[in-house]
Structures are given as structure tokens and as C-alpha cells.
LOROLO-247155 format. One line per 5 residues: number of its first residue (from 1); their letters; for each residue y negated, z, x of N, C-alpha, C. Coordinates in Angstrom, 2 decimals. Example, Ala and Ser with C-alpha at 12.3 -4.5 7.8 and 13.67 -1.06 7.14 Angstrom:
1	as	5.69,7.80,13.19,4.50,7.80,12.30,3.30,7.80,13.20  2.25,7.08,12.85,1.06,7.14,13.67,-0.03,7.87,12.90
***
This chain:
1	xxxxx	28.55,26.11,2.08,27.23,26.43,1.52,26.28,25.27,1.77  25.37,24.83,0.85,24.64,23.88,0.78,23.30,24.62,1.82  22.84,22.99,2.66,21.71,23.71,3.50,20.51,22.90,3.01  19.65,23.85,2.24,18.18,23.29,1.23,17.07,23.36,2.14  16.95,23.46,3.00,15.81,23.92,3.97,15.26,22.15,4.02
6	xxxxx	16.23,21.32,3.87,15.70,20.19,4.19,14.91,19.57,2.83  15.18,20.12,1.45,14.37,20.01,0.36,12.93,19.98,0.33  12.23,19.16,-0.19,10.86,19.15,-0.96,9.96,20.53,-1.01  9.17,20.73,-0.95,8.42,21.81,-2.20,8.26,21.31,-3.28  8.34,21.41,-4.45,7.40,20.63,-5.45,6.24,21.35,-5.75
11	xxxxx	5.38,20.31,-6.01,3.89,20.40,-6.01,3.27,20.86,-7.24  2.39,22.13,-7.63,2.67,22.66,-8.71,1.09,23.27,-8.41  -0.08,23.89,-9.83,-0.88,24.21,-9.45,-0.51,25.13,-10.34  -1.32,26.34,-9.91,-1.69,27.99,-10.92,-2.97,27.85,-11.15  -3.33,28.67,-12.17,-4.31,29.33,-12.60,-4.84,30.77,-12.94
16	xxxxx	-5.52,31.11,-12.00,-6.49,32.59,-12.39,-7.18,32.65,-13.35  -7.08,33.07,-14.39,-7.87,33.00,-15.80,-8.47,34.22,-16.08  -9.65,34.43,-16.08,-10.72,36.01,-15.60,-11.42,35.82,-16.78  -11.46,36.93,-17.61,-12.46,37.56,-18.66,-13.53,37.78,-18.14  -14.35,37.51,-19.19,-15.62,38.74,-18.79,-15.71,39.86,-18.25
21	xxxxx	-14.71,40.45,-18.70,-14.43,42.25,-17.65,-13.51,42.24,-16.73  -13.86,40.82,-15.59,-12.85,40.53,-14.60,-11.54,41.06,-14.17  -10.91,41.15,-15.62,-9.28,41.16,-16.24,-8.72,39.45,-15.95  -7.33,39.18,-15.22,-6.89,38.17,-15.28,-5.65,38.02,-16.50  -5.06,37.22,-17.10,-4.67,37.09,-17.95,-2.86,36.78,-16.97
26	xxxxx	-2.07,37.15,-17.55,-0.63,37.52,-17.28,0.22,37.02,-18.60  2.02,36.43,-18.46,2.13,36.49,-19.45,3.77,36.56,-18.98  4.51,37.09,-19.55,5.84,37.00,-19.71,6.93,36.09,-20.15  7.29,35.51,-19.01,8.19,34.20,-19.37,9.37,34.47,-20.19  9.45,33.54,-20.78,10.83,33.79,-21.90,12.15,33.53,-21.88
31	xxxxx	11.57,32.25,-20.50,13.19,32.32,-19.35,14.01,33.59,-19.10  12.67,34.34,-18.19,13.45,35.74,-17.55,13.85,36.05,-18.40  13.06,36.66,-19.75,13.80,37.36,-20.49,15.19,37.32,-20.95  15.33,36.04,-21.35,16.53,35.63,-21.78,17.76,35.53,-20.66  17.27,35.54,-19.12,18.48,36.02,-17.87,18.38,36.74,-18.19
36	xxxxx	17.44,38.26,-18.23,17.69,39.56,-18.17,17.92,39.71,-16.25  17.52,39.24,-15.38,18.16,39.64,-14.24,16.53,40.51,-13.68  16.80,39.93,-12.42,15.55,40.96,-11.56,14.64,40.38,-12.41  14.06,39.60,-12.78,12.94,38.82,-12.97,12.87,39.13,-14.19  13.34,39.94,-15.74,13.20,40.17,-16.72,11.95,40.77,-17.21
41	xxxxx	11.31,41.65,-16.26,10.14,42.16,-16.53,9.13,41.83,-15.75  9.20,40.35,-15.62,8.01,40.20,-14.33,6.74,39.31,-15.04  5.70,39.60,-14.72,4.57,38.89,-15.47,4.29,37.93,-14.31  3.44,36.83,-14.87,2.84,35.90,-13.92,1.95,35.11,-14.62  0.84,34.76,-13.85,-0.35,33.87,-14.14,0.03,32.53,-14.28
46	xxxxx	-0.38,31.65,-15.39,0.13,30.63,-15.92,-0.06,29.30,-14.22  0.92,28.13,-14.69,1.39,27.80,-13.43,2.37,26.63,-13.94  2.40,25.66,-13.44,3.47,24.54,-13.53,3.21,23.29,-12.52  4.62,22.66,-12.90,4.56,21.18,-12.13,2.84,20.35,-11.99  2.34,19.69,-11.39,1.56,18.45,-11.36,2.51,16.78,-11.64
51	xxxxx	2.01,16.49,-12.29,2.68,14.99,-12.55,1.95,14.21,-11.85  3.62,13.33,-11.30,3.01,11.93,-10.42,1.67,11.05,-10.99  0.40,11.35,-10.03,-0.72,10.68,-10.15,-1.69,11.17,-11.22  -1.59,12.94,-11.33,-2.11,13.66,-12.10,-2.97,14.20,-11.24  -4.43,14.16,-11.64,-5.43,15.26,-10.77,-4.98,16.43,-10.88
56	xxxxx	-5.17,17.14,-9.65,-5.13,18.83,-9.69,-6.12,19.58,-10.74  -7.05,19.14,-11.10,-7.56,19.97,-12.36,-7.58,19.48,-13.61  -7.01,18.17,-14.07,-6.26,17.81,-15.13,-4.92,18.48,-15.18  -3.99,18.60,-14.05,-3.23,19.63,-14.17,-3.11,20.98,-14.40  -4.14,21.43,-14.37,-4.51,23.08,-13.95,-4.90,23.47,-15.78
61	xxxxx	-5.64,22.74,-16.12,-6.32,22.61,-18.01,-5.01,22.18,-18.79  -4.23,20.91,-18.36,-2.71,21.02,-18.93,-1.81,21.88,-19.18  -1.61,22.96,-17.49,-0.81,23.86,-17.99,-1.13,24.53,-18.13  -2.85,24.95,-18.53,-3.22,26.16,-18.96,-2.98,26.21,-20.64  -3.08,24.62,-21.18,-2.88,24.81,-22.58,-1.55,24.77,-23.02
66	xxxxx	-0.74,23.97,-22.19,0.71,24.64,-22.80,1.14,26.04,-22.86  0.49,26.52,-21.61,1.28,27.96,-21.58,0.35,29.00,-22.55  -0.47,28.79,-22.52,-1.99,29.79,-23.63,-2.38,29.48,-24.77  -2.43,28.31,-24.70,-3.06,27.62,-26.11,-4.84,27.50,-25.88  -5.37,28.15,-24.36,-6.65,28.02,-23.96,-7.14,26.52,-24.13
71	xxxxx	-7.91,26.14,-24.79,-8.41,24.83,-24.53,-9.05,24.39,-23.38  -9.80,23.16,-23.08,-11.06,23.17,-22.26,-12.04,23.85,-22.52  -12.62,23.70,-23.55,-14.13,24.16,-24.27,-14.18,25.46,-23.89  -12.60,26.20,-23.51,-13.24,27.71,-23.45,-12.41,27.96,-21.86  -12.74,27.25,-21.35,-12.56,27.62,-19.50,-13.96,26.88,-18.83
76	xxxxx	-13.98,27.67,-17.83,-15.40,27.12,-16.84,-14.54,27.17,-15.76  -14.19,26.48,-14.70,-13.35,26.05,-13.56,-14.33,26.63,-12.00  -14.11,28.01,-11.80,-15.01,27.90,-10.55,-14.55,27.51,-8.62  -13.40,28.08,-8.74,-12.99,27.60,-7.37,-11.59,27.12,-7.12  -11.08,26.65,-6.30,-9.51,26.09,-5.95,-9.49,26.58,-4.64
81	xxxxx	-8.43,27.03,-4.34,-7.83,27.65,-3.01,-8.13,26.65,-1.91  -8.31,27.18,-0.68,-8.90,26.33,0.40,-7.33,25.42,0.82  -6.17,26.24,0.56,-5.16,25.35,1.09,-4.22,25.76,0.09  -2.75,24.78,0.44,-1.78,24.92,-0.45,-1.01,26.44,-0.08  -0.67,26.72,-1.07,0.51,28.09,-0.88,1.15,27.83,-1.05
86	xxxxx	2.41,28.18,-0.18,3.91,28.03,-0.37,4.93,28.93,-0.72  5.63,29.13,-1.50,7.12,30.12,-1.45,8.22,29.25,-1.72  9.46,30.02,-0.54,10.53,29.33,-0.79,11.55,30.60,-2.23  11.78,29.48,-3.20,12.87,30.37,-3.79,14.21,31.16,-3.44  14.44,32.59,-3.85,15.33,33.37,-3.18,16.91,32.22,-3.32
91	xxxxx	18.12,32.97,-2.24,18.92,32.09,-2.66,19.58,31.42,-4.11  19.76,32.66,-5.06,20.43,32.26,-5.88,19.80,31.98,-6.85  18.48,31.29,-6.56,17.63,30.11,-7.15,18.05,29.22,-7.17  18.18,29.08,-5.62,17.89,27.82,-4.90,19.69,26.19,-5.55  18.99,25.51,-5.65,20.23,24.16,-6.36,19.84,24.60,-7.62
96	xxxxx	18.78,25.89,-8.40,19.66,25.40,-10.06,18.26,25.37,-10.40  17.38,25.79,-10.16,15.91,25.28,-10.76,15.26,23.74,-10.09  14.96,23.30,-11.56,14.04,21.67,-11.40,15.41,20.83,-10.69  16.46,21.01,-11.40,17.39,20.05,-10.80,17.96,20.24,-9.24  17.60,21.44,-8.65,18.27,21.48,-7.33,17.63,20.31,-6.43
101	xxxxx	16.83,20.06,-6.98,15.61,19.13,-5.95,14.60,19.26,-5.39  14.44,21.16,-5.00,13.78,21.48,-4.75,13.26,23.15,-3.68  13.43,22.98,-3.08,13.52,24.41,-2.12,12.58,25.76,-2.54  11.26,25.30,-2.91,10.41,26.37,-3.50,9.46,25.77,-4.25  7.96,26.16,-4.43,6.85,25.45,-4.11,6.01,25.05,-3.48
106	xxxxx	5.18,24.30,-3.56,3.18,24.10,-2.97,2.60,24.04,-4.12  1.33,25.27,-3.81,0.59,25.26,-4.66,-0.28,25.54,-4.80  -1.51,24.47,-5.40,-3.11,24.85,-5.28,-2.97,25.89,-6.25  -4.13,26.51,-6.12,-4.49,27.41,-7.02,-6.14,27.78,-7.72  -6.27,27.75,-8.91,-7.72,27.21,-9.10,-8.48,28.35,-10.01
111	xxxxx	-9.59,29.11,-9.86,-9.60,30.36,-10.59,-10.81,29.76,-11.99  -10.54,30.33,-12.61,-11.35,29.70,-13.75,-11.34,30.87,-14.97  -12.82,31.02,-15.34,-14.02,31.88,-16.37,-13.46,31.38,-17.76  -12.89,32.66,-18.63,-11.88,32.37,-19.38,-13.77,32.74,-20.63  -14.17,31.60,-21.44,-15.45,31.85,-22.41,-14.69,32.36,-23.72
116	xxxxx	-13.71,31.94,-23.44,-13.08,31.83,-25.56,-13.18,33.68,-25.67  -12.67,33.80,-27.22,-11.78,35.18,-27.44,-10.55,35.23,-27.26  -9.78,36.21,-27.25,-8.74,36.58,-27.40,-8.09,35.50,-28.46  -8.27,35.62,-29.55,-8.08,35.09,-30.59,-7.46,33.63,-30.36  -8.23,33.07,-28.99,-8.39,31.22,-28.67,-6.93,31.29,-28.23
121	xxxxx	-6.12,32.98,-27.50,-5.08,32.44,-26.76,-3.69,32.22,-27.36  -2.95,31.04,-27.75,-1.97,30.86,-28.28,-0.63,30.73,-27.50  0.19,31.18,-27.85,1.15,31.28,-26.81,2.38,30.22,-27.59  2.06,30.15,-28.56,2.67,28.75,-29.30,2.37,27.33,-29.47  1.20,27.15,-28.88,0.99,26.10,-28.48,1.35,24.81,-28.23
126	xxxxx	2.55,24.68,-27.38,3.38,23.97,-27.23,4.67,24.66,-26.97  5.57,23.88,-27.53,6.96,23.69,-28.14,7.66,23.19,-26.80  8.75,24.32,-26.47,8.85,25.53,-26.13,8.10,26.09,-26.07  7.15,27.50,-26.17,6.57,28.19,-25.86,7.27,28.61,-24.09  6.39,28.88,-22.87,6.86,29.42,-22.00,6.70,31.10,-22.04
131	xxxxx	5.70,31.66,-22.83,5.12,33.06,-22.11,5.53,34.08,-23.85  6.22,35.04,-24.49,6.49,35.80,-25.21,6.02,36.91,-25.04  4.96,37.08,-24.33,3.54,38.64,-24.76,2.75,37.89,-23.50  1.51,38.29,-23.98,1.10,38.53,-22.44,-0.37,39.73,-22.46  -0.93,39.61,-21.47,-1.94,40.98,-21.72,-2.99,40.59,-20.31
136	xxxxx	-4.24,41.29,-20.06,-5.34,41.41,-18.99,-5.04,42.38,-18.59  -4.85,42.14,-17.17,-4.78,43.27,-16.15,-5.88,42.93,-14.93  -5.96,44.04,-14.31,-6.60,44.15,-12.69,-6.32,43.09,-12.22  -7.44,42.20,-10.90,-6.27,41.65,-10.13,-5.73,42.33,-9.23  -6.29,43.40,-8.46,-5.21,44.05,-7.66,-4.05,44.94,-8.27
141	xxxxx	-3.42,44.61,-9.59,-2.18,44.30,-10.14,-1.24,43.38,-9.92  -1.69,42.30,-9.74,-1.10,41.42,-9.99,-0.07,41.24,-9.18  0.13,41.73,-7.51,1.00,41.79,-6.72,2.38,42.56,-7.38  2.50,43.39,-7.78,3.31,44.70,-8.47,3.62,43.71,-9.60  2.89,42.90,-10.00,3.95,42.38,-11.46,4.82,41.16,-11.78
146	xxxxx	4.50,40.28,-10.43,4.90,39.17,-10.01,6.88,39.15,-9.40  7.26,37.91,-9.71,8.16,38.25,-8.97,8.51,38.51,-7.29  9.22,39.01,-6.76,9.48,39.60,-5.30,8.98,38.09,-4.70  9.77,37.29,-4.55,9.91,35.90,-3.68,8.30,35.37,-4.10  6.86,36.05,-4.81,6.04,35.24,-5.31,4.94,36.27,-4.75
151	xxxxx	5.46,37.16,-4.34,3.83,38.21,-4.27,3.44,38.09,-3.37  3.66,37.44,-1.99,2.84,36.90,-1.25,1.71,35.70,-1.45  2.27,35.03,-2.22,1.06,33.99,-2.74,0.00,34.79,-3.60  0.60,35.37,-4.70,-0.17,36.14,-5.53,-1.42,37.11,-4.53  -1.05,37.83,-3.48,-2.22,38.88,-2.73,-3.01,37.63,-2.10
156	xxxxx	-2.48,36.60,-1.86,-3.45,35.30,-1.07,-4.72,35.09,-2.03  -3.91,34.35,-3.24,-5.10,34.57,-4.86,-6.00,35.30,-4.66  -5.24,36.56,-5.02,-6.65,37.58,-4.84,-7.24,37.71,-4.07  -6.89,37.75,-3.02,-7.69,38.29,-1.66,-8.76,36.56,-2.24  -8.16,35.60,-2.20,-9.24,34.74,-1.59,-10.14,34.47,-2.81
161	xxxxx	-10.00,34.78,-3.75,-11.01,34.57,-4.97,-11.77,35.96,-5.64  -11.05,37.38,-4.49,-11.61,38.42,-5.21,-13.82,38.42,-5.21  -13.90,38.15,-4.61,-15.72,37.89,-4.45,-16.26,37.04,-5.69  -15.25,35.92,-6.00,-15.55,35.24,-7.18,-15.52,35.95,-8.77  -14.65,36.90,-8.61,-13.69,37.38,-9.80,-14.88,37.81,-10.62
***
């Protein structure tokens, strides 16, 4: 058995994306779907890699528009997590996501005032699309819809941006 403990995190930021009726925005990856395994029905707040020598909130507006189709013009950026969050991926993750170069994540997390409509959010955006429905929920949802190995970061989110929300 391979021992990954000695692996990386890779460095990755999320985004809390809050309506006006402090609903966060969720979306269903098209990965899971297509495993079908535990993770088939799990929603999650948009989220990806940072690129070498990419600001954290040039990253955060990047993968908010690949995964949404949200532009800038319709996000207001209010806070970023005081520290990084970490999860390690369960085992039979671990060697086959991001090349097996990688043990879990770190990850800022940055909550940001979603101005657009509904209408602004495209989930086609960019080619692949990652997210195939998505919907506004509570944030004290968001623990319950996340995957298992992720809902500890997710109650951190909330807890630490619920005053902002």
C-alpha cells in the first residue's frame, strides 16, 4: 500500500456565494454523477485549484465563472477565512485525483454578495461544464449536502462567516 501522508495539499480556494435572502448557491458536480458512488448526490459550493502565481481572489472570480457563469460585475467580495482549511481525501481517493499528487486540500475560503439574477448563473460557461443543476439553500444546510470527508470545512465556512451572511 502506498503511504500519501507524505503528499502536498494542493492549494485551492472556495467560494460562499449569498443572495439577497442569505441563500448560498450549491451545485452538483457532474463527476459524481457520472461515478454514481457515495458522492452522486452531493452538492457543494463552487471551489477549485489556484494557479502558480495566481492571487487568491483572482482565483476565487475565476472559479466562480467557470463553474456559474457569475461574472465580476455581479459579485461584491466581502470576507476570506482567517486561515487555511484543510481535508485529507478518503482512501479510495487518494493516488487517483489531480494525478495522485496530492493527499487532500488547503483552502482559503472567501464569501462574496451574489448582485446579478438568477438568470446571470450559467452553468455552461465553460467547457466542460463542472456543476449539472444547482439551487439556494440555507447555510446551515450546507453541512448535510457536502461530501462526508468535506463537512468539516464546510461547518468552519459557516460558523465563521455566519454574522456576515
Amino acid at each position: 500500500m502506498n503511504d500519501f501522508s507524505a503528499l502536498p495539499y494542493r492549494p485551492c480556494v472556495g467560494v460562499m456565494l449569498v443572495n439577497g435572502d442569505g441563500k448560498v448557491f450549491v451545485g452538483r458536480r457532474i463527476d459524481a454523477r457520472e461515478s454514481q458512488g457515495r458522492e452522486g448526490d452531493a452538492w457543494q459550493m463552487p471551489q477549485g485549484g489556484i494557479d502558480d502565481g495566481e492571487d487568491l481572489k483572482a482565483a476565487a472570480l475565476r472559479e466562480l465563472w467557470e463553474e456559474t457563469g457569475v461574472a465580476e460585475q455581479h459579485v461584491a467580495l466581502i470576507a476570506q477565512t482567517r486561515e487555511e482549511l484543510l481535508y485529507d481525501l478518503p482512501d479510495e481517493l487518494l493516488g487517483k485525483l489531480w494525478g495522485g499528487r496530492y493527499r487532500g486540500q488547503r483552502q482559503f475560503w472567501l464569501l462574496a454578495r451574489f448582485l446579478g439574477q438568477d438568470s446571470d448563473i450559467n452553468l455552461e460557461a465553460h467547457d466542460p461544464p463542472e456543476f449539472y443543476e444547482w439551487k439556494w439553500v440555507q447555510p446551515a444546510e450546507l453541512p448535510d449536502l457536502i461530501v462526508p470527508f468535506k463537512k468539516r470545512v464546510y461547518r468552519a465556512v459557516v460558523e465563521e462567516f455566519r454574522a456576515l451572511i
